[in-house]
ZAZA-492943 format. One line per field, with one value per residue (C-alpha): residue in one letter; x, z, y; residue number from 1. Coordinates in Angstrom, 2 decimals. Example, Ala and Ser with C-alpha at 12.3 -4.5 7.8 and 13.67 -1.06 7.14 Angstrom:
2
bagu: c(A, S)
px: c(12.30, 13.67)
pz: c(7.80, 7.14)
py: c(-4.50, -1.06)
zagu: c(1, 2)
//
This chain:
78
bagu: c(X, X, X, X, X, X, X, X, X, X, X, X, X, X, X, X, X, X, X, X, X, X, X, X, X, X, X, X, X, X, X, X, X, X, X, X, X, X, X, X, X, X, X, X, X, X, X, X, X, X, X, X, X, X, X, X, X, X, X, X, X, X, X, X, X, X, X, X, X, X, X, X, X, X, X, X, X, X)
px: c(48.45, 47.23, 49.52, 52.22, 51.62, 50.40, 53.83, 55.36, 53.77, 54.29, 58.03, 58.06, 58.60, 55.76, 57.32, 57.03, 53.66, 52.31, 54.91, 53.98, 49.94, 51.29, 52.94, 50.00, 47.81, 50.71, 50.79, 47.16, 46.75, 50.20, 51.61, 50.25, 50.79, 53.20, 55.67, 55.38, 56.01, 59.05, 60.63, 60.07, 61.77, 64.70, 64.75, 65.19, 68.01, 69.81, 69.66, 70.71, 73.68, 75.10, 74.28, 73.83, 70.73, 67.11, 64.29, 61.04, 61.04, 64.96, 63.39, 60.21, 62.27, 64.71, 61.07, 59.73, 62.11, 62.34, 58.80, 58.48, 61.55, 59.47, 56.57, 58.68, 59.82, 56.70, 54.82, 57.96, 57.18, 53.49)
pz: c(121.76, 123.44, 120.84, 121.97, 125.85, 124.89, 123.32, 125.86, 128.86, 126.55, 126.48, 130.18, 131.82, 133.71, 137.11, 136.89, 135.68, 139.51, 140.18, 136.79, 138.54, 142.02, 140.35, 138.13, 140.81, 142.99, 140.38, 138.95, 137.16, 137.42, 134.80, 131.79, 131.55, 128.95, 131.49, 134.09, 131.78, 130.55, 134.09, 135.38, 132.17, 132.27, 136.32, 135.44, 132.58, 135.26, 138.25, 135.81, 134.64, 137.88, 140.10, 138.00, 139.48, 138.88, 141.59, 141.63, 144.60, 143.39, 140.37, 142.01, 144.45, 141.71, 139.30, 141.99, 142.68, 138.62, 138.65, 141.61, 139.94, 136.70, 138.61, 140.83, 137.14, 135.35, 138.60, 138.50, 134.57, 135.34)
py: c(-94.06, -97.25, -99.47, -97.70, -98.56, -101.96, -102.52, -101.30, -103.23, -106.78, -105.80, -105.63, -108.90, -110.35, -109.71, -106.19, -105.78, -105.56, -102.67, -100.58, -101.21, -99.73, -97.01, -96.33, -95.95, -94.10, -91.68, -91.59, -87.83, -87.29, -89.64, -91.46, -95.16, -94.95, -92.44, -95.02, -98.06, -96.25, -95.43, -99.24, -100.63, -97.96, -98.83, -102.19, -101.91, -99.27, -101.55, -104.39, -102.48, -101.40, -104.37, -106.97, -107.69, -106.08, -107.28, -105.83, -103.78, -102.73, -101.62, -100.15, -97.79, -96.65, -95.70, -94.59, -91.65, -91.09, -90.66, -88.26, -85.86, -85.96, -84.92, -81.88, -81.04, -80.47, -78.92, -75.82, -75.41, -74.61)
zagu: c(1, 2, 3, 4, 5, 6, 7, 8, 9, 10, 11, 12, 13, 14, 15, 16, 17, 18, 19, 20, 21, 22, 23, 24, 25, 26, 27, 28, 29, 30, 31, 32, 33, 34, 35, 36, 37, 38, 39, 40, 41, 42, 43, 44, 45, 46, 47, 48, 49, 50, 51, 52, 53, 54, 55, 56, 57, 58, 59, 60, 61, 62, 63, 64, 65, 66, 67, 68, 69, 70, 71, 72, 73, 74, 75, 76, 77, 78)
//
């Protein structure tokens, strides 16, 4: 599956690359690249959508969150 992060990451603009790395290693063993990748880029189209603006730390908060429900999700499923 590494094409399919690769793709995914050279989608991404440049500025968010640094918060998909902090979330990475936030979220080491809990979440695969691609998961993270995927939350920061739907973050960003969200936050775009409803504020008309998508920063980095915006965008990091709003993954954040995604990513820490996804995790609560899967742990009650075990």
């Amino acid at each position: 599956m590494p094409e399919k992060t690769e793709t995914a990451a050279a989608a991404t603009p440049r500025v968010f690359i640094p918060v998909i790395d902090r979330l990475m290693a936030e979220f080491a063993g809990v979440h695969q690249q691609a998961t993270v990748t995927r939350c920061v880029d739907a973050a960003r189209h969200g936050a775009w959508e409803v504020t008309g603006k998508a920063t980095p730390d915006l965008v990091e908060r709003i993954a954040r969150q995604h990513l820490q429900v996804l995790a609560l999700a899967f742990a009650e499923r075990s």
